[in-house]
N, C-alpha and C positions, 0 to 999 in steps of 0.2 A: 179832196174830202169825199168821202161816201157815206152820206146821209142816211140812217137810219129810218126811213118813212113809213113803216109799221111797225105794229109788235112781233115782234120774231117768235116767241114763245109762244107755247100751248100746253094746258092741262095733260099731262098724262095720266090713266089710269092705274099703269102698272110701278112697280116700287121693285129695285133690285138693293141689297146692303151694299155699299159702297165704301163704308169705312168699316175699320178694325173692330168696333164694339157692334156685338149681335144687337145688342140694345136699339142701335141708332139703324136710321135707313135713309136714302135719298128716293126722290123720284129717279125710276132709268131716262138717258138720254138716250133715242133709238135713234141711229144716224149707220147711212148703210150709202156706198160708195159703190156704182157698179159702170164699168168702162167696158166698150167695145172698142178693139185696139190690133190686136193679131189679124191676120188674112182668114184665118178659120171662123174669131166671132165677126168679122167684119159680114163675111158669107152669112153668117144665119140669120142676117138681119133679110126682109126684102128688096130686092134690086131692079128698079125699072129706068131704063136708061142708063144704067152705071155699070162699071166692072170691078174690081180688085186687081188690081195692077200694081206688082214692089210693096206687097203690103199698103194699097193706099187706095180710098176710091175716089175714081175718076171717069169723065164722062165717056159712053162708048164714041166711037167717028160718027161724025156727022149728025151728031146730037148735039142742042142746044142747052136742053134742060133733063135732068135725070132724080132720082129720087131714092134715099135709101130709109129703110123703117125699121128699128129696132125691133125684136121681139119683143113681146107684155115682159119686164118686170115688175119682179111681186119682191120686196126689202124685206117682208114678215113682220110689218107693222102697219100702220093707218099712218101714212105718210103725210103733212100737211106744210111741209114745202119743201122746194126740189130748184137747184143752183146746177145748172150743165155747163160741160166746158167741151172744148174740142180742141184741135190742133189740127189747121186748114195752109193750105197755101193758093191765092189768088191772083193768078197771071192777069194783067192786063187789066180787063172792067168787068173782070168774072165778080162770083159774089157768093158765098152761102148762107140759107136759111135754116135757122133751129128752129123746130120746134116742138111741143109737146104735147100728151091727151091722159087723162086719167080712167080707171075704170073702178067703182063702188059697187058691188054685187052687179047688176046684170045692166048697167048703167054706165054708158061710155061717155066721157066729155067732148067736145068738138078740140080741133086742133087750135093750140093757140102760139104765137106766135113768141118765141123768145129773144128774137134775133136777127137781123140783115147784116150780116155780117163780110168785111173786106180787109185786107191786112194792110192796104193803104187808103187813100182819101182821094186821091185825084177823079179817080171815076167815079166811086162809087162811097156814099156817105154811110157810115155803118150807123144803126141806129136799133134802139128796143122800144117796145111798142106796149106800157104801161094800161091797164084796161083791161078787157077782154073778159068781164066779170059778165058770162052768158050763162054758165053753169056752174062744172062742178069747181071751178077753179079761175084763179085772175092772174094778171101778172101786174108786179112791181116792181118795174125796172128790169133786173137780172132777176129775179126770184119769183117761180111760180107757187102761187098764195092758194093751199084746197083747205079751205077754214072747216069742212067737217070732214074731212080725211080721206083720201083714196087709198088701196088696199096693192094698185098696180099700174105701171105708167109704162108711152112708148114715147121714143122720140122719132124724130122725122128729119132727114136734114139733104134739102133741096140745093142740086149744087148746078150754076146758071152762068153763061158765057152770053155774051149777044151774036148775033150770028154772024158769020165768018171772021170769027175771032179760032186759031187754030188753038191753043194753049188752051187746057182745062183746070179749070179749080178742083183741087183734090181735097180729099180729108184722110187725115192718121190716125185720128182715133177721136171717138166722142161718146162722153162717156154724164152721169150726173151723180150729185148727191143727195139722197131725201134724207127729212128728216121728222120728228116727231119728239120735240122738246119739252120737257118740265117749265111751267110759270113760275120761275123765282129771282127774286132779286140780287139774291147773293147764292155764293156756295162754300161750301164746307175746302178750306186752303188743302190740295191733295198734300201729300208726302216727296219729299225730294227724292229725287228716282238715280236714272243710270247718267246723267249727265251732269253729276254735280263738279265743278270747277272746267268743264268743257266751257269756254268760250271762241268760235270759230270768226277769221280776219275778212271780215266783208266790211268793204269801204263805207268812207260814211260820206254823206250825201245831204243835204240842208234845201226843205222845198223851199223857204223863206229866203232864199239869195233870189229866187226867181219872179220876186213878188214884181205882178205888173207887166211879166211876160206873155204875148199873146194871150188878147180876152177872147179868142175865137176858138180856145182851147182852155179856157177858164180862168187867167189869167194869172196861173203862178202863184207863189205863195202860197195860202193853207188851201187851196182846191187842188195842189199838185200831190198832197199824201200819197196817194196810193203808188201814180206812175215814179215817184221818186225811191219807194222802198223796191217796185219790182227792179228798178235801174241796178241799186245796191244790192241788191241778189243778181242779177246778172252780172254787176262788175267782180264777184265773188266767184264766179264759174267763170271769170274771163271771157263772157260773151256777148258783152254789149256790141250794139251795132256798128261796124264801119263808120269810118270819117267820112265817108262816099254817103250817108242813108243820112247824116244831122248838115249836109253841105249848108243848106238852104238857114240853117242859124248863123247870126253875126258873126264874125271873128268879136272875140271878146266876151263872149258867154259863158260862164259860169257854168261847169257839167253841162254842155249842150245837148248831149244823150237821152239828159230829162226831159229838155225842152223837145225834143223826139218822141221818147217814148208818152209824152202829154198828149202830140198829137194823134200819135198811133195806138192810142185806146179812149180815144173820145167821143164818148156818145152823142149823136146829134140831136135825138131824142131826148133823152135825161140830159143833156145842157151840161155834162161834165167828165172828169176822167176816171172816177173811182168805181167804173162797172166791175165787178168783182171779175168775170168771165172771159171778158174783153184784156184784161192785162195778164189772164192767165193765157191767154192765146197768142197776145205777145209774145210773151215770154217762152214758149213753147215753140217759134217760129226760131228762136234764135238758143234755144238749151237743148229741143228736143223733145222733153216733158216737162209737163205744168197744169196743174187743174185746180178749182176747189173743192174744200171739203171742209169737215166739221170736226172738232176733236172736241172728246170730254173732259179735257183735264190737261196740266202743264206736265203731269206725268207720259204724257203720250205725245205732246213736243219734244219732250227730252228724248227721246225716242231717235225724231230725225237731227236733233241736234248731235247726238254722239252716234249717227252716221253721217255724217258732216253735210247737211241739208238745215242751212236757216226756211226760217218760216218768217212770211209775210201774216202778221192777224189785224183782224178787227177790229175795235177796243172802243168803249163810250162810256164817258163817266164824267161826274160833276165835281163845281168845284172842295178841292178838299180831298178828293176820292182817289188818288194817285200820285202820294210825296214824290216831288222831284221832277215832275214832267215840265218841260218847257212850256205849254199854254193851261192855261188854271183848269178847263172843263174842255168838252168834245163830246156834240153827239153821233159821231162817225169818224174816227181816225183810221189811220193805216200804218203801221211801224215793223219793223225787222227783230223777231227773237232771234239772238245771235249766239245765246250761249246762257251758264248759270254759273251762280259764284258757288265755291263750298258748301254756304248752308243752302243753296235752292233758292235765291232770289232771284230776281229775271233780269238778263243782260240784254239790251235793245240795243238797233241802233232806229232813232226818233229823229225824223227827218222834220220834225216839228221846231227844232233848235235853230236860234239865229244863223250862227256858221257852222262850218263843218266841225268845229273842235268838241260844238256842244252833244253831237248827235250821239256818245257813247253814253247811255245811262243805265241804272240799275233800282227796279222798282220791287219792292216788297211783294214775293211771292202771293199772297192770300189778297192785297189788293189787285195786282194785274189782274190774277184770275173773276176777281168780283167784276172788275171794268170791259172784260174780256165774256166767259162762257157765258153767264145772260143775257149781253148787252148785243152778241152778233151770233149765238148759239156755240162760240168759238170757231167763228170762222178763219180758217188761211188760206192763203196761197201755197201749192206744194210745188216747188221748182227746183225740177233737177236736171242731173245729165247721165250721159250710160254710166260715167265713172263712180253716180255717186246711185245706187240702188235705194229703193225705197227699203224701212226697216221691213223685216222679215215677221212674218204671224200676224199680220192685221185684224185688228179684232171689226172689220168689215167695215173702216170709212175710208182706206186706201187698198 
């Protein structure tokens, strides 16, 4: 489960028409996605103690610790919160640090810390570091919180070996999303778009077989949402991990993959597996790519759905609020859009169901969305592989 433990939302000033009659208008959702990824943006960032190596940065010889700094970006709005992901790989008891600083007119934030991050657990416990409410900005959990808005941020990501360890921790790309939300409780049900009767074959997967599994990893059941929808999206790219990487589970476990991937995005900080960031990075070690972001509407999933990319989303809502879901309410779930019927209602697969039979559902377009864009700004997971391209013309959150 990923708990919801602040208001996501904020007042926006500005107002764009969003629907068909001039008459009507919504608050704009300003959500702007900017990734360093190539060897060229990797270079523009600063490098002390690191090089670009294969596209990737990595420590120079005989360095312990090295440091890369993005440039200032500036989204072209008043940013008031910001979800980073990256794609690392961490030999041995290496480790890398996220993290981020705001700037307000002539007013810089101190750095604060989003991250300790390790792709496994034996040496090194990844953990986020919740707090850091010193100025212009806090963090909660995976989500850096600027409650009266920065205009431009940098990140920083600290990549560390202990000494005489040869192998270095590298990074492929790291990148964030800010945003700058409308306060509402509901929204206006978009229009069925380019993916209506596409539903694409990702397995389905039940966190509720695992209930009681490892409480050192949350112990299965409804704490398992999140890493069990990233699982279904992987087993969808046919790229879940080796039978070599889940050895250490029972013979006899039920998708032991999940029981895997629970461990390998568990925060030891937040006391759970549903770090938004942490399962995209997972997931990234074993597709390729993976980040989050924020979408304004089911019209802009549909998007990566008829370019054969399910989406892992968000979703909170009370009971009553969601005909057909397997648990009555939720203030933080995690589920698989997998596809739409004809008219535009939402094909899932909801990891929330008893067994595997139940996990295919279909929820009323204008409620998902309700349970969904307000409730987590419409956050997903975006995971894919080279085969499967991001849609083309981003309106600037991918």
């Amino acid at each position: 489960m990923r708990r919801l433990t602040f208001p996501i939302l904020l007042a926006a000033a500005l107002v764009l028409p969003l629907l068909a009659s001039p008459a009507q208008a919504a608050p704009a959702r300003r959500i702007d996605y900017t990734v360093w990824d190539a060897p060229t943006e990797l270079r523009a960032g600063t490098l002390d103690g690191l090089r670009v190596a294969r596209g990737r940065l990595a420590l120079v010889a005989d360095t312990d610790t090295g440091r890369w700094t993005s440039p200032w970006a500036t989204p072209g709005f008043s940013l008031t919160r910001l979800i980073a992901s990256w794609s690392a790989r961490t030999p041995g008891a290496s480790r890398v640090t996220v993290e981020v600083r705001g700037r307000s007119g002539a007013t810089s934030s101190s750095w604060d810390t989003l991250a300790v991050w390790a792709a496994g657990d034996r040496k090194v416990r990844r953990t986020t570091a919740s707090g850091q409410a010193d100025d212009l900005g806090s963090v909660n959990v995976d989500t850096w919180v600027a409650p009266a808005g920065v205009t431009a941020y940098q990140l920083r990501v600290t990549l560390a070996r202990p000494a005489g360890q040869a192998a270095s921790p590298s990074v492929d790309s790291v990148g964030a999303m800010s945003s700058l939300l409308p306060d509402a409780s509901d929204v206006a049900t978009s229009r069925p778009g380019v993916a209506r009767g596409v539903v694409l074959d990702v397995p389905r997967y039940s966190q509720m077989v695992h209930r009681g599994d490892y409480a050192e990893y949350g112990g299965g059941g409804e704490a398992w949402c999140s890493p069990t929808s990233t699982s279904m999206v992987l087993g969808y790219y046919d790229a879940l991990p080796p039978a070599s990487a889940y050895s250490w589970v029972p013979a006899g476990h039920v998708d032991p993959w999940v029981d895997h991937a629970a461990r390998m995005t568990y925060d030891y900080d937040y006391d759970g597996t549903g770090n938004w960031p942490f399962n995209t990075a997972y997931a990234a070690s074993l597709t390729g790519h993976a980040f989050v972001t924020r979408l304004r509407s089911l019209r802009e999933a549909e998007r990566f759905i008829a370019a054969g990319i399910p989406l892992v989303a968000s979703i909170a809502f009370g009971r009553g609020e969601l005909s057909g879901a397997p648990i009555s309410s939720s203030d933080g779930h995690l589920l698989v859009i997998v596809g739409f019927t004809d008219s535009g209602d939402v094909v899932v697969n909801d990891p929330a169901a008893a067994t595997r039979a139940g996990v295919r559902r279909t929820y009323d377009r204008g409620q998902f969305e309700d349970a969904w864009v307000p409730a987590s700004g419409g956050t997903v997971y975006v995971i894919t592989d080279d085969a499967h391209p991001l849609p083309a013309n981003s309106p600037g959150n991918w």
